[in-house]
C-alpha positions in Angstrom: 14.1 -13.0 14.6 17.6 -14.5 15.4 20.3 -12.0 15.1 23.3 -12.9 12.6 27.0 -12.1 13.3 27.7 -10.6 9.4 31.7 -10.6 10.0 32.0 -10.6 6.3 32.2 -6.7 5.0 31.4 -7.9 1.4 28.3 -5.9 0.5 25.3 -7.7 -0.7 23.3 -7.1 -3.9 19.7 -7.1 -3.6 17.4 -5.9 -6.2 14.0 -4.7 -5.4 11.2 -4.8 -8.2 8.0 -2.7 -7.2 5.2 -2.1 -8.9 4.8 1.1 -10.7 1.9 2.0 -8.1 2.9 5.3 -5.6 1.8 2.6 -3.0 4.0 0.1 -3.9 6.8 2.3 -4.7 6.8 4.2 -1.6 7.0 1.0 0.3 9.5 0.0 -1.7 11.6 2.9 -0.3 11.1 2.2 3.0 12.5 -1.1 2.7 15.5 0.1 0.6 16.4 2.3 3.1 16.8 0.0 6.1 18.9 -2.4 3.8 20.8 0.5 2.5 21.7 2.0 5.7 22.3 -1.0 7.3 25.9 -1.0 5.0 25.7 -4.2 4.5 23.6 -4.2 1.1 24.0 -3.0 -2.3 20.4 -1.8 -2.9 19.4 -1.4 -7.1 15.8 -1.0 -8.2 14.3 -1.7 -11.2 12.2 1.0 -12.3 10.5 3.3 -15.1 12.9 6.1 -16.1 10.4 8.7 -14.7 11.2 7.6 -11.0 14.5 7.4 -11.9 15.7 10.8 -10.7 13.5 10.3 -7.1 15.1 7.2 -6.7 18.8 8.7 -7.7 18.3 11.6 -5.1 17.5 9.1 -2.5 21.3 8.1 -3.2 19.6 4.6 -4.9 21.1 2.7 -8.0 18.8 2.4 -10.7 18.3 0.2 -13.6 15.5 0.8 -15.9 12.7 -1.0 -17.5 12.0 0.5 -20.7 13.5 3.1 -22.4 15.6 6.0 -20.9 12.9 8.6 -22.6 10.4 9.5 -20.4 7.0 8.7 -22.5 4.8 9.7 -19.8 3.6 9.8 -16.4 3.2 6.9 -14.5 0.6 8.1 -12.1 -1.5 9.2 -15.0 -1.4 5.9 -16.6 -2.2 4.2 -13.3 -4.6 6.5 -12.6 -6.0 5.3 -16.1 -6.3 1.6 -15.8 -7.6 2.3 -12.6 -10.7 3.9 -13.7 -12.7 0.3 -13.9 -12.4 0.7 -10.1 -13.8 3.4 -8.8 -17.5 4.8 -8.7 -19.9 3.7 -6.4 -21.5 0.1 -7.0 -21.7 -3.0 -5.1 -18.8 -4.1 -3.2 -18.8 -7.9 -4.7 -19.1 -6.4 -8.2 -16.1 -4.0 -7.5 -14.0 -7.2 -6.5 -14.9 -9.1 -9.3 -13.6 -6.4 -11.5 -9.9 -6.4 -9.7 -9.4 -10.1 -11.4 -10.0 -8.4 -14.7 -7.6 -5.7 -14.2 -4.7 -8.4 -13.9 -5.7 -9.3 -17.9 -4.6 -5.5 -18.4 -1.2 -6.5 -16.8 -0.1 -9.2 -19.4 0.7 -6.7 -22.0 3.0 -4.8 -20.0 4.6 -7.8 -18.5 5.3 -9.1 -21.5 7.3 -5.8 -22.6 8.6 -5.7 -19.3 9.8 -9.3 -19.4 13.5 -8.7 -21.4 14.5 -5.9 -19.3 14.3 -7.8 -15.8 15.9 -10.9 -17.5 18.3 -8.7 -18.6 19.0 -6.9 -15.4 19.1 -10.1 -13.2 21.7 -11.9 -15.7 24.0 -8.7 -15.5 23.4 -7.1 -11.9 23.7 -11.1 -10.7 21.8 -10.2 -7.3 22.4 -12.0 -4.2 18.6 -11.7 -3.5 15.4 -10.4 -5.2 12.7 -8.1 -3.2 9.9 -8.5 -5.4 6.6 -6.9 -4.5 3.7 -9.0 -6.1 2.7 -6.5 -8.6 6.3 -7.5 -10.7 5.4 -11.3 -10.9 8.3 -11.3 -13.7 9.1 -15.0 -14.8 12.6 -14.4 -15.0 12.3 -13.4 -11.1 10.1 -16.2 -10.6 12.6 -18.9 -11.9 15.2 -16.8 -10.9 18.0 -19.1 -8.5 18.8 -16.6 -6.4 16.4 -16.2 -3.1 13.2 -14.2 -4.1 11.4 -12.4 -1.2 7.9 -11.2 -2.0 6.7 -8.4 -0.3 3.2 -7.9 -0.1 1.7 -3.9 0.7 -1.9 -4.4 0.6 -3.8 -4.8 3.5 -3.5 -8.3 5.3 -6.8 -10.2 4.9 -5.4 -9.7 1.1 -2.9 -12.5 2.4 -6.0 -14.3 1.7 -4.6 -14.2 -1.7 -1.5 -16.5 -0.7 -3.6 -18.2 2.1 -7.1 -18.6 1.4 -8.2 -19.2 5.4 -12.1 -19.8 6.5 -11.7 -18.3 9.7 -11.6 -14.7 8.1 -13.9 -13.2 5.5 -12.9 -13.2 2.4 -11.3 -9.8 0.8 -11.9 -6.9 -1.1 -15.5 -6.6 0.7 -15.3 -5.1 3.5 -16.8 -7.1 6.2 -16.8 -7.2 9.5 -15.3 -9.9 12.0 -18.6 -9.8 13.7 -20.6 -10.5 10.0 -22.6 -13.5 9.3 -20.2 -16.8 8.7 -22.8 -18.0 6.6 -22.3 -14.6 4.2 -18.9 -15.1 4.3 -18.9 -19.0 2.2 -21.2 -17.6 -0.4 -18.9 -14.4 -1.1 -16.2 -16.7 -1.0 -17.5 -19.4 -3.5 -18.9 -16.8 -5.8 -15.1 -14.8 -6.0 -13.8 -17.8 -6.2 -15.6 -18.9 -9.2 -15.0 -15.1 -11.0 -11.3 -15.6 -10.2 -11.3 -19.2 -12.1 -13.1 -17.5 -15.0 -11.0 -14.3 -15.3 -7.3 -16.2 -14.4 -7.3 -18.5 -17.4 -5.3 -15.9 -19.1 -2.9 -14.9 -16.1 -1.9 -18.7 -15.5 -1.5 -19.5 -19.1 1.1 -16.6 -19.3 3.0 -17.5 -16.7 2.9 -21.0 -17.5 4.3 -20.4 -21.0 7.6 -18.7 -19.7 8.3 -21.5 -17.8 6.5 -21.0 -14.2 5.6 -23.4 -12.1 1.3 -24.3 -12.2 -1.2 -22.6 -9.8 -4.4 -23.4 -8.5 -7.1 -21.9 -10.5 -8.3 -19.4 -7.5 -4.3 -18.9 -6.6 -3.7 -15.1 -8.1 0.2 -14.4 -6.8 3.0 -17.4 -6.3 4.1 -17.4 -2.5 8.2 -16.9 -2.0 9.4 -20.4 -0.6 11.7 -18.2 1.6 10.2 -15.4 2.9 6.8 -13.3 2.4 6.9 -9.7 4.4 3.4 -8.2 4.7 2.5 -4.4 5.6 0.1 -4.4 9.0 0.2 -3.0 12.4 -0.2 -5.3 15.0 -3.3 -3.4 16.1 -4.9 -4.3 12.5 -3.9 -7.5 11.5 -5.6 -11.1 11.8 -2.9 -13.0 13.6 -5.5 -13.4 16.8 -7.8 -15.3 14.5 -5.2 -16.7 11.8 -1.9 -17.4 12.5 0.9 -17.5 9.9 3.3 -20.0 7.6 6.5 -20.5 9.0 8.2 -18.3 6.4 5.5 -15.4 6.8 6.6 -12.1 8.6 4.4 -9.3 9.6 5.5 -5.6 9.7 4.2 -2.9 11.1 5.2 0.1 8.4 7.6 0.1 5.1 7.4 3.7 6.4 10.2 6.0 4.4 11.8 8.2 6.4 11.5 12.3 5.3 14.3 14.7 5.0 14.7 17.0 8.0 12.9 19.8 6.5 9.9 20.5 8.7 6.5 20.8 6.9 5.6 24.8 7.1 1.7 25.4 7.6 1.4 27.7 4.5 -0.3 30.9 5.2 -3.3 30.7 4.5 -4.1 28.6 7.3 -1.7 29.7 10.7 -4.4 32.3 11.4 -7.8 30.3 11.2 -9.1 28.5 14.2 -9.9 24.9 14.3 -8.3 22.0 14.5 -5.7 20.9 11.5 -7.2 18.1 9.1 -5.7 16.3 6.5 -7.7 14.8 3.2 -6.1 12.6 1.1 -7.9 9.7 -0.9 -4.3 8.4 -2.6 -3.7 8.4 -6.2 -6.3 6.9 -7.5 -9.2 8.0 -5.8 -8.0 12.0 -5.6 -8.7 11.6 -9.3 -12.5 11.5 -9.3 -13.0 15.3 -9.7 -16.5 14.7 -9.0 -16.1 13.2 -5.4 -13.2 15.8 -4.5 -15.8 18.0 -5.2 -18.4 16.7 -3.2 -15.6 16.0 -0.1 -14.5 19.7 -0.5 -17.8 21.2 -0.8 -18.8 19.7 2.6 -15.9 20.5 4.6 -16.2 23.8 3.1 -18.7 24.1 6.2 -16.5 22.7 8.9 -15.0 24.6 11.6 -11.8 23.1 11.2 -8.4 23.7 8.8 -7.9 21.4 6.0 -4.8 20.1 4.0 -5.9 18.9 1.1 -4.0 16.7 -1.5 -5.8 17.3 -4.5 -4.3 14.3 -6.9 -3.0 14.0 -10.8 -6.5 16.7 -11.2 -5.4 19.4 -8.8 -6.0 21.5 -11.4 -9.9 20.6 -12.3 -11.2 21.9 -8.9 -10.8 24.8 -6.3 -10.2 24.4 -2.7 -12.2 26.9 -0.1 -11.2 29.3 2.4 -10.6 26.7 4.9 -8.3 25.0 2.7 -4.6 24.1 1.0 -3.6 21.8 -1.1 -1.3 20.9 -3.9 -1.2 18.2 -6.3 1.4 15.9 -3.9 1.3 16.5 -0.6 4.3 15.7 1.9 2.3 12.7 4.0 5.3 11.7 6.1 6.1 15.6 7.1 1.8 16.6 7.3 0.6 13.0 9.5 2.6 14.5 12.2 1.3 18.3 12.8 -2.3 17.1 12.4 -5.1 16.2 14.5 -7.1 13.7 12.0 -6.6 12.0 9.0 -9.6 11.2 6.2 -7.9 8.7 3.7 -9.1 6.4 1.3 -7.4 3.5 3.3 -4.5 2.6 1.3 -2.2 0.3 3.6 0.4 2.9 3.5 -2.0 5.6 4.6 -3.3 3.4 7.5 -0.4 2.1 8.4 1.4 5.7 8.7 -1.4 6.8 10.6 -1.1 4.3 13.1 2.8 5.1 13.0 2.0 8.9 14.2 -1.3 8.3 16.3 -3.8 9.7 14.6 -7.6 8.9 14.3 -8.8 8.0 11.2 -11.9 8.8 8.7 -11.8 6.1 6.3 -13.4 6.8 2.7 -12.9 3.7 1.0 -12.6 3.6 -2.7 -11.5 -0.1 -3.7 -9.6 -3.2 -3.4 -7.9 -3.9 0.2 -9.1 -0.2 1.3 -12.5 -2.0 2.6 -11.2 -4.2 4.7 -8.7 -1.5 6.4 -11.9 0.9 6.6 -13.8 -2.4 8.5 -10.9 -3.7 10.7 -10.3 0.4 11.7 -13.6 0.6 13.0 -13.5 -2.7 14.6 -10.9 -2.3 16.3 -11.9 1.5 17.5 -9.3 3.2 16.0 -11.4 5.4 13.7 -14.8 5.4 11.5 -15.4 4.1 8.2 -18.0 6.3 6.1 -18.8 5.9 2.1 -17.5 9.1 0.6 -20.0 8.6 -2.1 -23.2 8.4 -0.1 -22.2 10.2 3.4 -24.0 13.0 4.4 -22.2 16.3 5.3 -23.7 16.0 8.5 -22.6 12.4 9.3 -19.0 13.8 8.0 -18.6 16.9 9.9 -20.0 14.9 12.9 -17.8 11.8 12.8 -14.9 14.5 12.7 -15.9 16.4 15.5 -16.5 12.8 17.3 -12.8 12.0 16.7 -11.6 14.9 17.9 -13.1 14.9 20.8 -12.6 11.6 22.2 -10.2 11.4 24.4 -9.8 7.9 25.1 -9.1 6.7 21.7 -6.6 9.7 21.9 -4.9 7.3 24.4 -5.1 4.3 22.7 -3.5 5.7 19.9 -0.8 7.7 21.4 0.0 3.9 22.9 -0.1 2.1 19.6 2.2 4.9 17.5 4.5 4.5 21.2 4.7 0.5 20.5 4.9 1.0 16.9 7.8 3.7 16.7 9.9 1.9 19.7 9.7 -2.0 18.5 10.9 -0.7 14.9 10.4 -3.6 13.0 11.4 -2.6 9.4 15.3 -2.4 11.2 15.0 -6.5 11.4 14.7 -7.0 7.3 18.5 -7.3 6.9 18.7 -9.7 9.3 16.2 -12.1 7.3 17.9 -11.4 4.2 21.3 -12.2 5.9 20.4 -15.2 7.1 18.5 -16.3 3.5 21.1 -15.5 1.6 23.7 -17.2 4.1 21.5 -20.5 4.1 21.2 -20.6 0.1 
């Protein structure tokens, strides 16, 4: 990217709009921070008044969509809505069900609706950062510049740029899988999305947005779309980008300088150091925690374990710590592999720090990272729900033992961490903004 000269010291006013995901949110942060401590940005995000105080600590304005009374917890309700999504069934029916999920958003957009008009007409931004679960008409139509920001995994682009020459998303499947496969999957999600979209494009539609095509989910910024994907994982090789489309490897946010203390139970047992998290939503099938736990129960190695919104529904073993949130930035660093469900920021933090990855999909975009991990050699992709204990407590031992992805990692996190690519975002908002 070009630099800009920004002789000007007026401050400019960006408001971000995440989704009300942990994902989302935390990537949202990561963004914040780099226009924030640039000095050249006023950063205010709109938010539900129970991330309020977070956002407050992190020395963040906040205006609030809702009420100031905090009616209940986010997670929890995500966690909620999310239950359509998780259980083990067939990959194409899983997708299918993701399209009717958006019908549960119209509800809440339509409450949320007054508050973001209302924000935008008094904060008066100089831009919008607008990740695509807030597709807000008043930020749609708004005249200011709106940049999207997209944090699931980057065949999801597919939503914004529906390209042949990959599969499609949500499925899993590999680069190497049959072509053939790949058109019927395609046409069949394509003809679920026209049937379950009606709804979604009629909304929109009614407050004044512009048409979509009946497949088209998300509206694409005119200015400029960021997307959340290492180099190592993305599709650039086989698809290259729009113009106005700009790949990043982390929305990473940075952790406070408190180091992460190995709690007790664990400095004196041998074995490597493992870490076990399946993100919000999946750490809340008690079941599966259950069946993960009771399998590593019989692994050599250490285990930190974040146990999710029903930490308190299950007990860890002797081998074992966890808590209901789990410090990921301060844990990725001490330890020597990662089992995740495959969120993008998962992956994409793991590829930050170097570490070898277990994937244990659960839905949506955390297929394709499982696929495009093991593709690439960067780690192993296993079904949590079907998985042996011996195929687990092998493929960890495998891992950790293999010294040349060790290297090949340690290169990656070394590219990663020294091109810094999240420091550049304030110079594409300079120049949109300056261009306007």
């Amino acid at each position: 990217m070009t630099s800009v000269n920004n002789t000007s010291t007026k401050q400019l006013t960006v408001l971000v709009t995440p989704g009300v995901f942990v994902g989302p949110l935390m990537s949202a942060i990561g963004i914040g921070e780099v226009l924030r401590d640039s000095g050249r940005y006023r950063v205010i995000f709109a938010v539900k008044a129970d991330w309020r105080d977070k956002l407050v600590n992190l020395n963040f304005e906040v205006e609030l969509i809702g009420g100031e009374q905090v009616d209940k917890d986010s997670v929890k309700a995500n966690v909620e809505s999310a239950q359509l999504l998780i259980g083990n069934e067939s990959l194409l029916d899983k997708a299918m069900k993701t399209f009717d999920v958006l019908k549960g958003w119209i509800p809440e957009l339509e409450v949320n609706e007054p508050y973001y008009r209302d924000i935008i007409d008094r904060v008066g931004p100089d831009c919008i950062l607008c990740e695509h679960f807030t597709m807000s008409p008043s930020i749609i139509n708004s005249r200011c510049p709106t940049v999207f920001f997209h944090t699931n995994n980057a065949l999801s682009m597919d939503m914004l740029i529906d390209d042949p020459r990959l599969p499609p998303s949500q499925l899993g499947l590999s680069l190497n899988s049959d072509k053939q496969l790949w058109k019927e999957y395609r046409n069949q999600l394509n003809q679920a999305k026209q049937k379950s979209l009606t709804e979604w494009h009629s909304w929109l539609q009614s407050h004044g947005c512009p048409p979509m095509k009946e497949t088209q989910i998300f509206y694409p910024s005119p200015y400029a779309n960021l997307y959340l994907a290492p180099k190592e994982l993305d599709y650039t090789d086989i698809r290259p980008l729009p113009d106005n489309y700009y790949q990043f490897d982390y929305f990473k946010r940075t952790a406070n300088d408190d180091m992460f203390e190995l709690p007790e139970q664990l400095k004196h047992k041998s074995g490597k150091l493992v870490y076990l998290s399946l993100g919000s939503i999946g750490s809340s099938d008690v079941d599966l925690m259950k069946r993960l736990v009771g399998m590593l129960a019989n692994s050599e190695h250490r285990f930190i374990v974040s146990k999710g919104v029903n930490h308190d529904k299950y007990e860890l073993v002797d081998n074992m710590w966890g808590e209901r949130f789990v410090p990921q930035i301060k844990v990725l660093p001490i330890v020597d592999l990662f089992i995740t469900h495959g969120g993008n920021n998962s992956t994409t933090e793991s590829m930050y720090f170097g570490k070898p990855m277990i994937v244990c999909p659960i839905f949506v975009d955390q297929f394709d990272n499982a696929q495009i991990v093991e593709d690439r050699g960067y780690g192993i992709r296993l079904n949590p729900y079907e998985c042996s204990e011996q195929q687990l407590l092998q493929s960890i031992n495998k891992l950790l033992n293999d010294t040349k992805l060790a290297e090949k990692l340690a290169k990656a996190s070394k590219r990663i961490q020294t091109d810094k690519q999240i420091e550049k975002i304030p110079e594409l908002i300079d120049r949109l903004v300056k261009n306007i």
